[in-house]
N, C-alpha and C positions, 0 to 999 in steps of 0.2 A: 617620144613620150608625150602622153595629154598633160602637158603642166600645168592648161587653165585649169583642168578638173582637179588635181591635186592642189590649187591653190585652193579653190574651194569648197572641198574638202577639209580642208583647214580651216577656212572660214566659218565654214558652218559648224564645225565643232566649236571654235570658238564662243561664236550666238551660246550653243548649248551650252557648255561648262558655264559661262556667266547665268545665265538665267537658271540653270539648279544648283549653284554656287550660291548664289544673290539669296534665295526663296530663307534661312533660315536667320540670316541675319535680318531683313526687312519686315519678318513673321516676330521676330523679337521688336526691332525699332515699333512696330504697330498695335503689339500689346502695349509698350510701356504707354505712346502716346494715346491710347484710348483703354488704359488704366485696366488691361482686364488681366486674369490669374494666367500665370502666377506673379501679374503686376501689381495686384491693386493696393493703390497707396495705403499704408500705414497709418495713424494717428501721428501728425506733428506740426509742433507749431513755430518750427527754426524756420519756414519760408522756401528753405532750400528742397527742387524737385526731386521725387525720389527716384530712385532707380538710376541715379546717371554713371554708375560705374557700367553698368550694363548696358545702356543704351551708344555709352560714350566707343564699349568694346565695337559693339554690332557695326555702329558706324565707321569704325576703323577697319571692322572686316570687309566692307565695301569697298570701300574707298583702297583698301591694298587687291582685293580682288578686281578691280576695275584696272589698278596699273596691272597686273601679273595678266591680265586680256590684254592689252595694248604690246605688254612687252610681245607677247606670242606672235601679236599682230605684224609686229616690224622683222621677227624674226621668220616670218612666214613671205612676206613682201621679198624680204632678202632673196630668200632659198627661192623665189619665182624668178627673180634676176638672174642668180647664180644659175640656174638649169637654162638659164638662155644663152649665157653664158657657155656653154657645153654644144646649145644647139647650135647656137652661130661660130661654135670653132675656136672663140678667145684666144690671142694670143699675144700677151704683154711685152712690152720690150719694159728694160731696164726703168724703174722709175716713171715709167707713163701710168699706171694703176694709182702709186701713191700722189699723183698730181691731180690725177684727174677724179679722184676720191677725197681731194683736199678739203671739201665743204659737205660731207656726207654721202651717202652710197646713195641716196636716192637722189641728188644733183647728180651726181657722179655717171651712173646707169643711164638717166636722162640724155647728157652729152654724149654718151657714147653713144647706147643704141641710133640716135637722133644722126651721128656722123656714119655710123656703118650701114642703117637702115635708111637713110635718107629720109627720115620721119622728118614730119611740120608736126611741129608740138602744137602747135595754135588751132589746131583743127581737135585738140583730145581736148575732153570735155572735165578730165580731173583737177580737183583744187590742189595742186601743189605743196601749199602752205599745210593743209592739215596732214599729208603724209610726213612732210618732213618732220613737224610736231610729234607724229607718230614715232618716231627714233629718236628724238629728242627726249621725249617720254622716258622710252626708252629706256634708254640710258643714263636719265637721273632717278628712274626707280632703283634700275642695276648698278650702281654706286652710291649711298646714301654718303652724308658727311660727316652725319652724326647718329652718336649711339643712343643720344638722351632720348630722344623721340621717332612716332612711324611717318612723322609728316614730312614729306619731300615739296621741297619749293622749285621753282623757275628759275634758271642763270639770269641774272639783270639783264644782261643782253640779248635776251630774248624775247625784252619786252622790246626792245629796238628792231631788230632782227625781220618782227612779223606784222602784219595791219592789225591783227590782233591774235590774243593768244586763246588758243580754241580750248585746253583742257585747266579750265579753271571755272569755281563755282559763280554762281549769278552775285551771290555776296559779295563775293571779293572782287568779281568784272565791274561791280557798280561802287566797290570803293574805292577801286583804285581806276576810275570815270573820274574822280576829282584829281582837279587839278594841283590842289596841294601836298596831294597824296605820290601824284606822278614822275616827281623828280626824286623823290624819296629812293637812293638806289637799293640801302639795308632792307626795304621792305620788300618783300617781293613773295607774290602768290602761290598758295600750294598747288601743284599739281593732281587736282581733282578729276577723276576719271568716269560719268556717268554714266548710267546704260543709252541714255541717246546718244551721248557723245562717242562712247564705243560701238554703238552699231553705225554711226554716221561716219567713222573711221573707216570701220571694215564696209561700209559699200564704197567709199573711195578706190579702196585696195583693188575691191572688185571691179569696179570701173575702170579702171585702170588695166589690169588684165585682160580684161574682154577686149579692149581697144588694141591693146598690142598685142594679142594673137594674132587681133583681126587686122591691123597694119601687117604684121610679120607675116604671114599668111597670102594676103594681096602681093606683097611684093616678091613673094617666093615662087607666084608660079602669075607671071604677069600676062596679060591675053587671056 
C-alpha cells in the first residue's frame, strides 16, 4: 500500500476544508472590523463596540474550526503509524503496547519503529515537540471539562512538559512571558489553533512521513 500518498491525501484535504471552512467566518470578522453592511455601526453613545455578539460568534468559529483541523491531523498521523504497523508485521506480546505507549503514541511509534528499524532519530529533521502537541491538542479539544464555555485550556503540566507551548495565541504567549504570571498554575492558556500554526503542524506530519518511507524503504531493500 502507498501510505505516504494517503497520508497526504489527508493532508491536503485537510489545508482545503480549513481554508473554505475559515473564508465565512474571517469575511464576517472583516466586515465588523472595517464597519461595512451589513455592519455599519449604528448611532450610540454607550461606548460599547457594536457588533460583538457577531464578531465574538465568528471568532469562535475559527478558533473550534482550527482544533477540529488539528484533531484530524493527529488522527490521520495515527492511521500512518498503524498501516505500518500492518506493513512491518506487528506483533505484541502481553503488555509491551501498553508500556511502550505509556507517554503517547507518537513517543510510543518513535521507540518502536526506531528498535525494529534500526532508525537514528537524530538524522530526521522533525520537531518532535509540535507533533506531540498535536495529540495533545487533540485530545483536549475531544474531551472538554466544561459545559459553560467553547474555550479549551492547556493541562498545567504542559506548560512544564514542553520548551514551549506552540498552540497558543501571541496574547497570551506574551502574558504569560511574565514572570509573575508563570507560577500561576489555575491560569493556564487557551488552546488556540491558527492557520500558520495548522499548516506548520501538517508539514511536520509531512516531514515526518517522507522521511520514514524513505528510512523504511533504504533498509528494505539494502545494496
Amino acid at each position: 500500500m502507498e501510505i505516504l500518498y494517503f497520508l497526504k491525501e489527508r493532508t491536503k484535504f485537510i489545508r482545503y476544508f480549513y481554508e473554505t471552512a475559515a473564508k465565512p467566518f474571517c469575511e464576517t470578522i472583516r466586515k465588523i472590523e472595517s464597519s461595512e453592511d451589513p455592519f455599519e455601526p449604528p448611532y450610540s453613545e454607550d461606548g460599547e463596540p457594536p457588533f460583538m455578539v457577531e464578531w465574538s460568534e465568528a471568532n469562535t468559529g475559527l478558533e473550534m474550526l482550527g482544533r477540529t483541523c488539528v484533531s484530524m491531523l493527529s488522527e490521520s498521523l495515527k492511521l500512518y503509524f498503524r498501516c505500518w504497523e500492518v506493513e512491518l508485521g506487528v506483533s505484541w506480546q502481553d503488555g509491551e503496547r501498553k508500556k511502550t505507549f505509556k507517554n503517547g503514541f507518537v513517543q510510543g511509534y518513535r521507540t518502536y519503529f526506531g528498535e525494529v528499524l534500526g532508525l537514528s532519530w537524530d538524522d530526521c529533521p522533525v520537531n518532535f515537540e509540535i507533533l506531540e502537541q498535536v495529540t495533545l491538542a487533540r485530545n483536549r479539544d475531544q474531551h472538554p471539562k466544561q459545559i459553560t464555555t467553547m474555550r479549551v485550556t492547556h493541562k498545567p503540566e504542559d506548560r512544564n512538559r514542553f520548551s514551549h507551548l506552540f498552540f497558543v495565541s501571541e496574547s497570551e504567549r506574551k502574558l504569560f512571558a511574565d514572570s509573575d504570571l508563570a507560577g500561576i498554575l489555575w491560569m493556564n492558556p487557551a488552546l488556540h489553533v491558527s492557520r500558520d500554526m495548522l499548516f506548520a503542524a501538517i508539514e511536520q506530519v509531512e516531514v515526518l512521513g517522507n522521511w520514514l518511507w524513505g528510512a523504511a524503504r533504504i533498509i528494505e531493500t539494502p545494496g
